[in-house]
C-alpha positions as CSV (number, residue, x, y, z in Angstrom):
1,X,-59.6,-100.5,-59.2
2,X,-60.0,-97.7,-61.9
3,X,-62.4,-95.7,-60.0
4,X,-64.4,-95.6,-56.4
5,X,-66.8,-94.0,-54.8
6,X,-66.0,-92.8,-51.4
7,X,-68.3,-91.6,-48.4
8,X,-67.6,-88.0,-47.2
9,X,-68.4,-87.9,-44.3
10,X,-69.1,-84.6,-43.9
11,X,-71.3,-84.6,-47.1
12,X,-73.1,-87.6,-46.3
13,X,-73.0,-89.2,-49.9
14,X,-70.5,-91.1,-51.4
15,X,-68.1,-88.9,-53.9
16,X,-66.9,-90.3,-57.2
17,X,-62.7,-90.7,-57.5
18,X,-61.6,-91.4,-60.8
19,X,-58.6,-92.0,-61.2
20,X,-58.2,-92.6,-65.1
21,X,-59.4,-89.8,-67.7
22,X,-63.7,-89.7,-68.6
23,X,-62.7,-90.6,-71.9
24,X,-60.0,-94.1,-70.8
25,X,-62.6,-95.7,-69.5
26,X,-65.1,-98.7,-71.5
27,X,-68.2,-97.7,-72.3
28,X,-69.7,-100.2,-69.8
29,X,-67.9,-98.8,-67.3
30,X,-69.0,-95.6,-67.5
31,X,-72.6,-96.9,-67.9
32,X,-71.9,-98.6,-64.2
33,X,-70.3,-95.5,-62.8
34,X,-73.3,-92.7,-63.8
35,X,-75.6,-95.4,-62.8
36,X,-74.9,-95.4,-59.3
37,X,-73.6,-91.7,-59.9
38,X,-77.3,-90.3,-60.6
39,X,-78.5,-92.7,-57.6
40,X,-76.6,-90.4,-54.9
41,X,-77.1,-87.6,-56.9
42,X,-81.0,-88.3,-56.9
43,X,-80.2,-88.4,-53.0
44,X,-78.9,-85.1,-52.6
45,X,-82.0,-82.9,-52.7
46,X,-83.7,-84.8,-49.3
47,X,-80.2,-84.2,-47.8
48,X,-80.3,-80.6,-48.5
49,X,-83.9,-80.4,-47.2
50,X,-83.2,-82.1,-43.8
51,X,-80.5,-79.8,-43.6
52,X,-82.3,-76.3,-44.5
53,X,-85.1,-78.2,-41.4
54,X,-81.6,-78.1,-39.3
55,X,-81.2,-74.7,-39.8
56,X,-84.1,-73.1,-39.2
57,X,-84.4,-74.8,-35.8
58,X,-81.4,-73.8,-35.0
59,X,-81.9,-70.0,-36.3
60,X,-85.1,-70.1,-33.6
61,X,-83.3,-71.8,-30.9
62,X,-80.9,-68.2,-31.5
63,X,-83.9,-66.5,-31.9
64,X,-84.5,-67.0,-27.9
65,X,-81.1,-67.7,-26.9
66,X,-79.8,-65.3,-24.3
67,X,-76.5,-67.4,-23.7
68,X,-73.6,-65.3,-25.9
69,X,-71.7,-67.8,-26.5
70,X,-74.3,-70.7,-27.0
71,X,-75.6,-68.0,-29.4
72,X,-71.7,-68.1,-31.3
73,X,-71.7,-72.0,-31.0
74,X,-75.4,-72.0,-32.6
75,X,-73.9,-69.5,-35.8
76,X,-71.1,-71.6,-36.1
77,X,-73.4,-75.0,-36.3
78,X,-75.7,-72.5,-39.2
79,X,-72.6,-71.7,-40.6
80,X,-71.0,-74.8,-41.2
81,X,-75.0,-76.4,-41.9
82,X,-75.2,-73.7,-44.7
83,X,-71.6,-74.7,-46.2
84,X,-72.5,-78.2,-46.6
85,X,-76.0,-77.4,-48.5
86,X,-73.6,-75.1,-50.6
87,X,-71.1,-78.4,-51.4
88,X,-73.8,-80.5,-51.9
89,X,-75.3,-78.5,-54.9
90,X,-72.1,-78.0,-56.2
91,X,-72.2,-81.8,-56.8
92,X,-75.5,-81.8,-57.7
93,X,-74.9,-79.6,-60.5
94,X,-72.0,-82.4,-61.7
95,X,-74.9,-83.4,-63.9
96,X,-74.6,-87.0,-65.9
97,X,-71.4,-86.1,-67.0
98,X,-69.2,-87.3,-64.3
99,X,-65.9,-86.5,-66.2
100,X,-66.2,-83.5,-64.5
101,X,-65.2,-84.8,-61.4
102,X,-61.4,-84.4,-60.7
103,X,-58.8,-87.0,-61.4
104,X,-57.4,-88.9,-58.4
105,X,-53.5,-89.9,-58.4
């Protein structure tokens, strides 16, 4: 297969591996790939708002949380919460143009 498009787990949407250059493959086949491209893509901004939702009960859960290190464990779940919004608007931002996306060998 010239290309696939793998769930990350962590991400919760599948990513695009290529693993030919943008410009190797047919027409049609790049038609097929930004077709279901834009359809995760289109995904994304739900996923970041169920996460931002995640956050902020978390942040008032801290808010009242007395425990110091349930308070730690809470900043580290915000933390790492905050760092997959950030990854998932860097893909986001891999508009229509999935040649962007690296080469897989």
């Amino acid at each position: 297969m010239d290309y696939e498009f793998i769930l990350d787990e962590r991400l919760g949407i599948s990513i695009p591996h290529l693993y030919k250059q943008w410009s190797q493959y047919s027409l049609e086949t790049q038609a097929d790939i930004l077709l279901r491209w834009e359809s995760i893509r289109g995904s994304i901004p739900d996923k970041v708002e169920e996460l931002e939702a995640e956050i902020n009960r978390k942040q008032a859960q801290l808010n009242v949380e007395e425990n110091f290190q349930v308070s730690c464990q809470l900043n580290l779940e915000i933390a790492e919460l905050a760092s997959i919004i950030n990854d998932l608007w860097i893909w986001y931002r891999i508009d229509q143009d999935v040649s962007a996306t690296p080469v897989h060998q």
